[in-house]
DORO-994425 format. One record per residue (C-alpha): x, y, z. Coordinates in Angstrom, 1 decimal. Example, Ala and Ser with C-alpha at 12.3 -4.5 7.8 and 13.67 -1.06 7.14 Angstrom:
12.3  -4.5  7.8
13.7  -1.1  7.1
***
This chain:
52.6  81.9  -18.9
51.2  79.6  -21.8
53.4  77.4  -23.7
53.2  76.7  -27.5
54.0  73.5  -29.5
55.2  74.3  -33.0
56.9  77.3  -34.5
55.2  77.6  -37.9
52.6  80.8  -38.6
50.1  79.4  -36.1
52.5  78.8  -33.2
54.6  82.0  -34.5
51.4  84.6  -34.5
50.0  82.7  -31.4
53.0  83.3  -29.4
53.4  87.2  -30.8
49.7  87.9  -29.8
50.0  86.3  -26.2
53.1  88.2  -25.9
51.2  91.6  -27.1
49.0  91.0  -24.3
51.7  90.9  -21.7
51.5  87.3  -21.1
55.0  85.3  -21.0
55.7  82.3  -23.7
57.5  79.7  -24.3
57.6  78.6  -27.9
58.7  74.9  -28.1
60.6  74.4  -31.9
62.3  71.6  -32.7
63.8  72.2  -35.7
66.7  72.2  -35.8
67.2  69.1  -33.1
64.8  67.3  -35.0
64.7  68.3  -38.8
61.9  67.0  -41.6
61.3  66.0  -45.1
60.6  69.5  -46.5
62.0  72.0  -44.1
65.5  73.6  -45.0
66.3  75.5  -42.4
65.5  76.0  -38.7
63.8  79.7  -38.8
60.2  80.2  -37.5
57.1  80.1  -40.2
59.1  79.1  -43.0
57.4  78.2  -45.6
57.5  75.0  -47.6
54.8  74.6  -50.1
53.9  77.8  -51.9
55.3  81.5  -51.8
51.9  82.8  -52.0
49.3  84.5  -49.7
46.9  84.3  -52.9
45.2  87.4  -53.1
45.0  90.5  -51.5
41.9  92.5  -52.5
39.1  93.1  -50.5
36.8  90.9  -52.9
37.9  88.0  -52.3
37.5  86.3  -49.3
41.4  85.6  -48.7
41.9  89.2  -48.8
39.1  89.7  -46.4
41.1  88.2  -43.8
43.7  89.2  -44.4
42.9  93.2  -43.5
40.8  91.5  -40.5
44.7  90.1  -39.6
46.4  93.3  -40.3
43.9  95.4  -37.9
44.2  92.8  -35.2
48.4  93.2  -34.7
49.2  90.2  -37.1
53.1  89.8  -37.0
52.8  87.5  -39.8
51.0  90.0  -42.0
53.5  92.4  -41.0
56.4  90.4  -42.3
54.7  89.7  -45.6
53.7  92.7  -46.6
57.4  94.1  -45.9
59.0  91.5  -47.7
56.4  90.9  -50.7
57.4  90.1  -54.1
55.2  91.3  -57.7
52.0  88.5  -58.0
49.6  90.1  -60.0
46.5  90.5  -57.3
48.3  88.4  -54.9
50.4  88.2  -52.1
53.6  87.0  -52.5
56.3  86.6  -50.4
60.5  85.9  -50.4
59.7  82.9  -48.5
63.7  83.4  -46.8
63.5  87.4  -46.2
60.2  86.5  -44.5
60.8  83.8  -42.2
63.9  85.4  -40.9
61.8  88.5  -40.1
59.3  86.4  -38.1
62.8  85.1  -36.5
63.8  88.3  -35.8
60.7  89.2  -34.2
60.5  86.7  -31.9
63.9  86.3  -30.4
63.4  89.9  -30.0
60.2  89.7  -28.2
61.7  90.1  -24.1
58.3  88.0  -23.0
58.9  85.2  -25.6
61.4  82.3  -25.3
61.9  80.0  -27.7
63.3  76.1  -26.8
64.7  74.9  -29.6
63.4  70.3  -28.0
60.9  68.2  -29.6
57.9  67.3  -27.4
56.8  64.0  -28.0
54.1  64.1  -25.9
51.0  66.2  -24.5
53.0  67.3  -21.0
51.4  66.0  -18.2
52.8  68.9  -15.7
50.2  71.2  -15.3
52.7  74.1  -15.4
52.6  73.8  -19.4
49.0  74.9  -19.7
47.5  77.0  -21.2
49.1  75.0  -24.2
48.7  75.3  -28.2
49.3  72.6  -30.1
50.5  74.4  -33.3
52.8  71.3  -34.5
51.4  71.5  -38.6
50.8  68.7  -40.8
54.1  67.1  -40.5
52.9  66.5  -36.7
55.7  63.2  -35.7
53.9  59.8  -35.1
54.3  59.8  -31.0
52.8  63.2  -30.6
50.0  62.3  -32.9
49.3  59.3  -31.1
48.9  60.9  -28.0
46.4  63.3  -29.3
44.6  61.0  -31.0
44.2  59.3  -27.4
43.2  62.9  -25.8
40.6  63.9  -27.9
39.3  60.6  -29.0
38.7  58.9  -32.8
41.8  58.8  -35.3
43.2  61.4  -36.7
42.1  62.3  -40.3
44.7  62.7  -42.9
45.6  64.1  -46.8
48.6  64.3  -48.9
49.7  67.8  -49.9
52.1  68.4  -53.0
54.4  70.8  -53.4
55.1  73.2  -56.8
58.8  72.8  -58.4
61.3  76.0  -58.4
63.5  76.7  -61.4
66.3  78.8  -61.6
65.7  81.7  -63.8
68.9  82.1  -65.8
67.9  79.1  -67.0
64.4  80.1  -68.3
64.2  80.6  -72.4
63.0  84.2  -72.2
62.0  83.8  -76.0
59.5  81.7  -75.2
57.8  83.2  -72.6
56.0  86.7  -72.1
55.3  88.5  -69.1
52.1  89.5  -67.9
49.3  89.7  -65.3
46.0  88.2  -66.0
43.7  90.6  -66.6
46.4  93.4  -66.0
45.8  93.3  -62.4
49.7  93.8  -61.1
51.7  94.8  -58.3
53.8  97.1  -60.4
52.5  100.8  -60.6
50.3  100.4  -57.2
49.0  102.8  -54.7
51.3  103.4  -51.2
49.0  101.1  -49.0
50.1  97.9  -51.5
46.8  97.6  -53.5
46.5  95.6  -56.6
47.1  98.6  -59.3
46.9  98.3  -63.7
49.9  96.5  -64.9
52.7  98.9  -66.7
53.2  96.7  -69.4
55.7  94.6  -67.6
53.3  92.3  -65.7
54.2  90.1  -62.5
54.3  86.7  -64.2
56.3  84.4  -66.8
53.8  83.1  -69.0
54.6  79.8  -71.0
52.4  80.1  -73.8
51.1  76.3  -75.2
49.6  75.6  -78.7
47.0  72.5  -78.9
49.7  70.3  -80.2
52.1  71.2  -77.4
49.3  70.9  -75.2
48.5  67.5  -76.0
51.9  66.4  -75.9
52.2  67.4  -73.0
49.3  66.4  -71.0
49.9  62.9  -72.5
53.4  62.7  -70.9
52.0  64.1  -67.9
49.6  61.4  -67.6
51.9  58.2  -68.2
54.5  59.6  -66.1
55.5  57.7  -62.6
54.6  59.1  -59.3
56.7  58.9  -56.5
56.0  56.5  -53.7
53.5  57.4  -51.1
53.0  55.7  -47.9
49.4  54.6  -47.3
49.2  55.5  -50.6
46.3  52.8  -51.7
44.2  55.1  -48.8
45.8  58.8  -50.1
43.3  61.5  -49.7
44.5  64.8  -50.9
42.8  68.1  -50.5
40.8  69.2  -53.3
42.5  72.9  -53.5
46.0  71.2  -53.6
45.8  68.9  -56.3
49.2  67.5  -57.7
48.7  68.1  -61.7
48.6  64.5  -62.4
46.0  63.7  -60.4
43.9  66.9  -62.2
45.0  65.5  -65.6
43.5  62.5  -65.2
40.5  63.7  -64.3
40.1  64.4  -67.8
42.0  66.5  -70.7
41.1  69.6  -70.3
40.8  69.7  -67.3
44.2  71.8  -66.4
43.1  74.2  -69.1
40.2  75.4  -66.9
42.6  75.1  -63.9
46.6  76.0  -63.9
46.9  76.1  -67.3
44.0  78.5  -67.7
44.8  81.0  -70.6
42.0  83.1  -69.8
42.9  86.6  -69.3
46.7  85.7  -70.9
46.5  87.5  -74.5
50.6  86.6  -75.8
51.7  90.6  -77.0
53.5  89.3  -79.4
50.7  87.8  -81.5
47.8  89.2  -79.5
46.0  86.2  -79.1
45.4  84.2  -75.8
47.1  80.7  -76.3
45.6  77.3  -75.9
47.2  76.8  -72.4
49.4  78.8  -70.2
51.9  78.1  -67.7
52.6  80.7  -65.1
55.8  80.9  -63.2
55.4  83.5  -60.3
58.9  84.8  -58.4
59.8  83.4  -55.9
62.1  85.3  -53.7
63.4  89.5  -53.7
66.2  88.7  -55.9
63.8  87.5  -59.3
66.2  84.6  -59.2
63.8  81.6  -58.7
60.6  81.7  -60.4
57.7  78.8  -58.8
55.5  76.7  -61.3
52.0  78.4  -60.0
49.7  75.6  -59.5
52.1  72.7  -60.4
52.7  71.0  -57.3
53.3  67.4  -57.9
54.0  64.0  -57.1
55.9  62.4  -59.7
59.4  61.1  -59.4
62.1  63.8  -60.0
63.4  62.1  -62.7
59.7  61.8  -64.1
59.3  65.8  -64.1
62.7  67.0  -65.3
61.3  65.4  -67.9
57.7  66.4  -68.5
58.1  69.8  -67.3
61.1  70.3  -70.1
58.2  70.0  -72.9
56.8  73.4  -71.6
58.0  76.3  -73.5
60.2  78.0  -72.1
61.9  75.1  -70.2
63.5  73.2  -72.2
66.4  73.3  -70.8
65.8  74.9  -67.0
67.3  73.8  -63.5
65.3  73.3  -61.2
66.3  74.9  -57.7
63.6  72.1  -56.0
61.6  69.5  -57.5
58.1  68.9  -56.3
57.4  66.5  -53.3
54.1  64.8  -51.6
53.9  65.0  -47.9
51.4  64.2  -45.4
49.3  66.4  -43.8
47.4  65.9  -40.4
44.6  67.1  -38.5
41.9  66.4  -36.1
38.0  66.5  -37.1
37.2  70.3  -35.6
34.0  70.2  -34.9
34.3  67.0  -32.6
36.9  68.6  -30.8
36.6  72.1  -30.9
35.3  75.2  -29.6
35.0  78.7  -32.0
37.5  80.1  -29.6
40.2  77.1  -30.6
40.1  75.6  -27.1
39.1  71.7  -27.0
36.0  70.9  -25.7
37.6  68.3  -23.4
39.5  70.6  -21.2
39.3  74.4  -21.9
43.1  75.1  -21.0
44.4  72.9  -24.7
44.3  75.1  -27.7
45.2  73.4  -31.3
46.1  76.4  -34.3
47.4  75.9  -37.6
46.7  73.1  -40.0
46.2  70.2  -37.3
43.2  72.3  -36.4
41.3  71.6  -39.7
42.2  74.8  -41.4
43.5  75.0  -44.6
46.4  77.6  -46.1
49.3  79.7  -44.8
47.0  83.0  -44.2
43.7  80.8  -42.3
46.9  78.8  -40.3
47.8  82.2  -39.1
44.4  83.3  -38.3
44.2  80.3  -36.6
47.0  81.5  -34.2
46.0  84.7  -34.0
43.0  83.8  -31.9
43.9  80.9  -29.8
46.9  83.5  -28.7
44.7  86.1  -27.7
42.5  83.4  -26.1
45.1  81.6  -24.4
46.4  84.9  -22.9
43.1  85.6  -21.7
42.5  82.6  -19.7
46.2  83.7  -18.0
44.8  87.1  -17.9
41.5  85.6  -15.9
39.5  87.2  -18.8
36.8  85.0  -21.6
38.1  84.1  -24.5
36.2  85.7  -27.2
35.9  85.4  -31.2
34.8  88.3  -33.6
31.4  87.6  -35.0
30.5  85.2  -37.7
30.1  88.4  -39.9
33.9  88.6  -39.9
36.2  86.3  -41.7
38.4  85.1  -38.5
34.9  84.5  -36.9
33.3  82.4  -39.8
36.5  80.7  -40.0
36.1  79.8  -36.3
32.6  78.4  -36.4
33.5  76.7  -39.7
36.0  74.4  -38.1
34.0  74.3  -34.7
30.4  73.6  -36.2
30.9  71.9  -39.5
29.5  68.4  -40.4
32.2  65.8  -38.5
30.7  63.2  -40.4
32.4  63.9  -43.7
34.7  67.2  -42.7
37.5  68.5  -44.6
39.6  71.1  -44.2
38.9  74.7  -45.6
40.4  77.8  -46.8
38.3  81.0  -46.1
35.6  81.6  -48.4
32.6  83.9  -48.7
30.3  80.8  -48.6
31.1  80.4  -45.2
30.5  84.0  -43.7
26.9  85.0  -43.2
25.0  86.1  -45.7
25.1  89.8  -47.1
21.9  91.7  -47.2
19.4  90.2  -49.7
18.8  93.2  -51.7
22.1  93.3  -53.0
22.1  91.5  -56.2
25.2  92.2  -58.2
27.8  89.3  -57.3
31.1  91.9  -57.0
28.9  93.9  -54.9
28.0  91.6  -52.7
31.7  90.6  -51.7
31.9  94.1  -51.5
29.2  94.6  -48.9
30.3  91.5  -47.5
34.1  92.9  -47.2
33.0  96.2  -45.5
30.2  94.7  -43.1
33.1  92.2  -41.6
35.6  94.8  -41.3
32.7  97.4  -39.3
32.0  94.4  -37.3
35.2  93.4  -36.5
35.8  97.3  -35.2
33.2  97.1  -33.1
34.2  93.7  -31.3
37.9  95.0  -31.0
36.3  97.9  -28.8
33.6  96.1  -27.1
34.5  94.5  -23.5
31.5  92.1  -23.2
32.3  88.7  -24.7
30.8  88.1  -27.9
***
């Protein structure tokens, strides 16, 4: 039997994979005996920040791993491609529709049980190991503590901001068009779920911006008040995460060339591509709350009622949640780590998710994934193993186990990471191409190889 601490995607996919395998769990949840800031409800893997998966194509790295997931049993790939909603080239999700179905899953697994307690400390009894740590960013201060003790040094920390939902009955459909960039849709695509050519209808609410609204705008944006932050002369947040007023004021145009890129965006109604765009991407199966793409934030609520009603389209929108800053913790990998997710300390500790110095919902999962299969093993009196570095889930692995501790930050998956393609191909798409299908050969032959990679 292994135990898991934490019912988000890590702890979620650990505990489905370890079950897979035939080895009994015990998931360890405490929601809802012990609630936080930014949950709303006490399902398994649900999702507080963003709706998205980001994309879904085999040439981006994101995608990679997510097809590496897919062929490996994921149960949370399973759930979000069943209960996806249109993103352009992404994958999106009804964040309720899929959090119950990882619910479902798991209370319906025979060899998994969950225990709804809060565990405030690393158990001493030597019945709970194998154990993963899978407890997330919002990991509480006695627990932290205790690891901090276990493996040694502090923990490192960043904020993470979270995107504003409006209601769309409330959205001025005059104002907006809707469209994918670059046509690249979920409408019109093949059986498998591929990214196909837009209809015409396009997956996104586009708030078009002229200059002048633009600069208006961005100058609101920049003298509006931020919320309180604790520690927050020391924050730290992670550089794919940025709340928008901490982009803004990193110069004026600098939300022009990120979430408010136009590029790709021509308006059909005057066919030009506007100055800046705001894209709102659906949030849930019903196309009743839309998600600010990009927008999470940090300012008061108060603040961005405000600043957010001088977007187009807006004006006079409710928002179903404001944007919130939370911290997010996680221990420095490579000092602590193996590639197989067990701690160097003592071989029989596992840490997945975002407290294991990975960054995003899909790489948290990943995470899982593994020290699951690797935690069963050890039950199983088998070596854990990883897929290759050729693979995604296997760069991902060494990443967070061999990185530079000296300055290290958490990651997302990206090609830069996985070993290098073969020299003599030149063209950048093909390469990611090559990349894409060299991991996904790899990985087939690991999944049917016995000796330990």
């Amino acid at each position: 039997m292994i135990h898991i601490i934490g019912g988000g995607l890590a702890g979620s996919e650990a505990a489905w994979q370890a079950a897979s395998l035939g080895v009994r769990v015990v998931l360890h949840e405490m929601r809802p005996v012990r609630p936080t800031a930014v949950h709303k409800t006490d399902r398994l893997a649900e999702l507080v920040c963003s709706n998205s998966f980001r994309g879904d194509k085999l040439d981006n790295a994101v995608g990679l791993l997510k097809e590496e997931m897919r062929r490996l049993g994921s149960l949370v790939m399973r759930a979000a491609d069943q209960h996806r909603v249109p993103a352009g080239a992404a994958l999106a999700v009804d964040r309720d529709r899929f959090s119950q179905a990882i619910t479902d899953a798991i209370g319906s697994q025979p060899l998994i049980s969950v225990e709804r307690s809060e565990i405030t400390r690393i158990p001493a009894d030597r019945s709970m190991f194998p154990l993963i740590i899978a407890t997330g960013p919002l990991t509480s201060d006695s627990l932290s503590a205790d690891i901090a003790a276990l493996v040694g040094g502090e923990h490192l920390y960043f904020y993470d901001a979270i995107s504003p939902i409006v209601l769309a009955e409330t959205i001025d459909m005059t104002r907006v068009f809707r469209a994918s960039r670059w046509d690249r849709s979920l409408r019109g695509t093949d059986p498998n779920g591929a990214c196909g050519v837009d209809d015409g209808e396009g997956d996104y609410l586009n708030c078009p911006l002229t200059r002048d609204e633009y600069d208006r705008f961005y100058d609101a944006l920049v003298a509006a008040e931020s919320a309180t932050v604790h520690d927050f002369d020391k924050e730290k947040f992670f550089e794919g995460c940025l709340p928008i007023e901490v982009m803004a004021h990193r110069g004026r145009d600098t939300l022009r060339y990120g979430p408010m890129k136009p590029v790709g965006l021509p308006d059909p109604r005057t066919g030009r591509v506007p100055y800046a765009v705001v894209q709102l991407r659906q949030d849930n199966i019903a196309g009743d709350h839309f998600s600010l793409v990009g927008f999470q934030t940090q300012l008061k609520w108060g603040e961005q009622a405000r600043v957010l009603a001088m977007i187009p389209g807006l004006e006079g929108a409710e928002f179903v949640r404001f944007g919130m800053v939370h911290r997010n913790t996680y221990i420095n990998g490579p000092t602590v780590l193996r590639d197989t997710w067990q701690t160097k300390a003592r071989p029989d500790l596992f840490f997945a998710g975002q407290i294991s110095g990975v960054e995003g919902y899909v790489e948290s999962a990943a995470s899982g994934l593994m020290a699951g299969r690797n935690a069963a093993a050890l039950v199983r009196g088998e070596e854990p193993r990883i897929p290759p570095r050729t693979t995604a889930i296997g760069a991902l692995a060494f990443y967070v186990s061999h990185a530079d501790p000296r300055n290290y930050q958490p990651t997302n998956i990206t090609f830069g990471i996985l070993a290098a393609p073969d020299p003599g191909v030149k063209h950048k798409k093909d390469r990611k191409q090559a990349v894409s299908e060299r991991a996904l050969r790899a990985l087939e032959d690991w999944m049917h190889d016995d000796v330990p990679a």
